[in-house]
C-alpha positions in Angstrom: 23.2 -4.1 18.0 20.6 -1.8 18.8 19.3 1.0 16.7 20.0 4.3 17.0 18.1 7.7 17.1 18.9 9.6 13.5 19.7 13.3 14.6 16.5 14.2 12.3 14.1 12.1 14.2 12.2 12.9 17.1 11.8 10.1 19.6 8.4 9.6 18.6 9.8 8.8 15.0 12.2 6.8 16.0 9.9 4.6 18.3 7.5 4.5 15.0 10.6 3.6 12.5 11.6 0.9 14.6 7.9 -0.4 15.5 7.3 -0.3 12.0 10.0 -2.7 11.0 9.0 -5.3 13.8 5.7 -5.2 12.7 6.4 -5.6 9.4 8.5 -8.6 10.1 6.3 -10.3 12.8 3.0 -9.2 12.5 1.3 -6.6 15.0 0.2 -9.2 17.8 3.5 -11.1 18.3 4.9 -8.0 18.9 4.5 -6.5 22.8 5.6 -3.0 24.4 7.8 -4.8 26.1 9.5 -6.2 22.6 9.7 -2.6 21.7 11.4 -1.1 24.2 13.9 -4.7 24.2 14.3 -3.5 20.5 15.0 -0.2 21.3 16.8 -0.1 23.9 14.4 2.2 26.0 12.1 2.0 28.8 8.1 1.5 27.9 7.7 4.3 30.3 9.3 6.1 27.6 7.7 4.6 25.2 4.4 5.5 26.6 5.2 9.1 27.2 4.3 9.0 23.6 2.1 6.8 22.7 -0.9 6.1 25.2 -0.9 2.4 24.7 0.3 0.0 21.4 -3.3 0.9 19.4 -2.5 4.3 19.8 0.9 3.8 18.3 -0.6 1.4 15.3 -2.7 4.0 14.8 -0.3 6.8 14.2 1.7 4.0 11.8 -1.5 3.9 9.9 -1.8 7.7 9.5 1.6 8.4 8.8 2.1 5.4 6.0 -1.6 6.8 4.5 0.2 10.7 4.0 3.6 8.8 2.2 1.1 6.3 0.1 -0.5 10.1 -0.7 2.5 11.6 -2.0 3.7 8.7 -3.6 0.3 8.6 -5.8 0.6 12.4 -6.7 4.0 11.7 -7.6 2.9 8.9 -10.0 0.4 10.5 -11.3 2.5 13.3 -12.1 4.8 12.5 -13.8 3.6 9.7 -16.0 2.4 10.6 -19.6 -0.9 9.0 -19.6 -3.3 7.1 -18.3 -1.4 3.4 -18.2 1.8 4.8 -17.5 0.1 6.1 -14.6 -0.8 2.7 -13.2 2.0 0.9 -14.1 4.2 3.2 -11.6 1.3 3.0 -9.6 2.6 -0.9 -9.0 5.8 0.1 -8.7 4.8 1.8 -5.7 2.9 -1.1 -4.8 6.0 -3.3 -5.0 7.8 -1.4 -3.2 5.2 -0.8 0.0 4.8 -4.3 0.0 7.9 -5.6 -0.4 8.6 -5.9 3.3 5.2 -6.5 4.9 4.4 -9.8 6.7 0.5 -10.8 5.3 0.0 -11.5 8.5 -0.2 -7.8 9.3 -3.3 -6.8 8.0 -5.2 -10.0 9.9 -3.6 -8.5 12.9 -5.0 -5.1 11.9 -8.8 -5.9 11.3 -8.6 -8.7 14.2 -6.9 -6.6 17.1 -6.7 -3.3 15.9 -10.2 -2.1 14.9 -9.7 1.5 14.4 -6.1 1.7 12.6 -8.2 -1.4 9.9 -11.0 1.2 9.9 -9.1 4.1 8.9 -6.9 1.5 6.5 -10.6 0.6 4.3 -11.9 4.4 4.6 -8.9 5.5 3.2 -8.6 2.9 0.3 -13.0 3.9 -0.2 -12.0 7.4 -0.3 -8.5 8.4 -1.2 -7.5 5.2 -3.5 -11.4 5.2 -5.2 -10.5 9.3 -6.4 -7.6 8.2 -7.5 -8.8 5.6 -9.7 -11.7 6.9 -11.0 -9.7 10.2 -11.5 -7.4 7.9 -13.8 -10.1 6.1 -15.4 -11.5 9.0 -16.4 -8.3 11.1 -17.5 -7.9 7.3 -19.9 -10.8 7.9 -21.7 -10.1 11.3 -22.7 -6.6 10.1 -23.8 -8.2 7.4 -25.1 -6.2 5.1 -23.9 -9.5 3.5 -21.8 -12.2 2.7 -23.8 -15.2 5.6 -23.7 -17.9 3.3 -22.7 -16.7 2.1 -19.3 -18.4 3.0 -16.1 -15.7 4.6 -14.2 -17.9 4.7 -11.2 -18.5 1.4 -11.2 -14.6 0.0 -12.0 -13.4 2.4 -9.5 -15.2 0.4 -6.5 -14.4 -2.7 -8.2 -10.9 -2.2 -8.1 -10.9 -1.0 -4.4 -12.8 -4.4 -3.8 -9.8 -6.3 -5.5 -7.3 -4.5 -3.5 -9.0 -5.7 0.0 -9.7 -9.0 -1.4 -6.0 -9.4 -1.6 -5.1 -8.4 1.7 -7.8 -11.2 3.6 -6.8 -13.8 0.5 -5.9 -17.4 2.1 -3.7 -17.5 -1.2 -1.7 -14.5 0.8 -1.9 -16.4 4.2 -0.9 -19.3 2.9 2.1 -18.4 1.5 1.3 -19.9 -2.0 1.8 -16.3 -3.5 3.0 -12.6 -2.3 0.3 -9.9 -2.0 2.2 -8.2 -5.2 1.8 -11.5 -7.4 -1.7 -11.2 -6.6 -2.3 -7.6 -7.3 -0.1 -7.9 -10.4 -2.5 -10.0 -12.0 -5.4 -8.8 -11.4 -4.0 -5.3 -12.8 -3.1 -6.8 -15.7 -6.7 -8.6 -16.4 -8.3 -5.1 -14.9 -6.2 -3.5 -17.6 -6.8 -5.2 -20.4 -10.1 -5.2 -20.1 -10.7 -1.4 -20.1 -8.0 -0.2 -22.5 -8.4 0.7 -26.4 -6.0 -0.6 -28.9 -4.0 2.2 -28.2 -3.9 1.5 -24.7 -3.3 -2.3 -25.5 -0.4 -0.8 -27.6 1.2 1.0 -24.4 0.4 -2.7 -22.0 3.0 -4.0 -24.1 5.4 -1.2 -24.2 5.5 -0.3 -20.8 5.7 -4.8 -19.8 8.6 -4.8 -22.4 10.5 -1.9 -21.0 9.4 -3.6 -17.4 11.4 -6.9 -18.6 14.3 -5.1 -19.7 15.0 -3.4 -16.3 15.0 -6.4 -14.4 17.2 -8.1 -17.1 
């Protein structure tokens, strides 16, 4: 059955929505116009009345995903009461985005899809190293982090995790998901900065994590 164009959607949504979840499920290179269009049940000439060639429409993907991962963080970041709380829904997000994703996609990205990568690591060396310095710093005056950590310093070190994971052979392999991965290292990363009060809320906020799944 082929999918079908929401009434909310313009066609150019529509062609990303249903791009997206091939991708997602294939990679990016085993993935042709021509599979597209199959998928959709279009003609590429439609297709291409929207998007000048496939690395114009990976590109838009890109950009579109970065302004939802944006909201998502304010949204965290709102609403939790500190510092920890902050991150933990900050992998909740995580789990979600990459519940779906095929590792393979982000080989496919920096391999054949130079510019949508490049705009992929600016935006985790900009908008994701704010962020967590931003929360870092907010930790310490909750004192939930302890006072003499180097924000600066942690903040690039935890974007350098983050890309780490994505080019990990223990990703490609298939020996663990990109979330196991990223859950442990936000656990060490965590323990290492936090105060005992901050210790205190790790193990509230990984009991009341157990309990949901239960």
């Amino acid at each position: 059955m082929h999918p079908k164009i929401n009434a909310m959607d313009t066609t150019s949504e529509f062609i990303l929505n249903e791009a997206e979840k091939l991708f997602m499920k294939f990679g990016m290179r085993s993935v042709t116009m021509d599979d597209i269009a199959k998928h959709l049940a279009i003609s590429k000439k439609t297709i291409y009345a929207n998007f000048k060639h496939k690395d114009d429409l990976v590109i838009s993907l890109i950009g579109r995903t970065q302004k939802d991962d944006v909201c998502r963080i304010k949204e965290a970041t709102k609403v939790s009461a500190n510092a920890v709380e902050e991150i933990f829904l900050m992998m909740d997000c995580v789990k979600d985005i990459l519940a779906n994703i095929n590792p393979i996609v982000f080989y496919d990205l920096e391999k054949y899809h130079n510019k949508a990568y490049k705009m992929m690591m600016d935006f985790h060396q900009v908008h994701i190293y704010e962020t967590v310095k931003t929360c870092l710093d907010r930790g310490i005056i909750e004192n939930v982090f302890r006072e003499d950590i180097n924000t600066e310093i942690l903040a690039q070190a935890r974007v350098a995790q983050i890309n780490w994971t994505f080019g990990s052979e223990l990703v490609r392999s298939g020996k663990y998901s990109m979330y196991e991965i990223v859950s442990q290292l936000t656990t060490h990363f965590l323990y290492g900065i936090c105060t005992l009060s901050g210790h205190i809320l790790i193990n509230n906020y990984t009991i009341k994590q157990k309990q949901t799944i239960q």
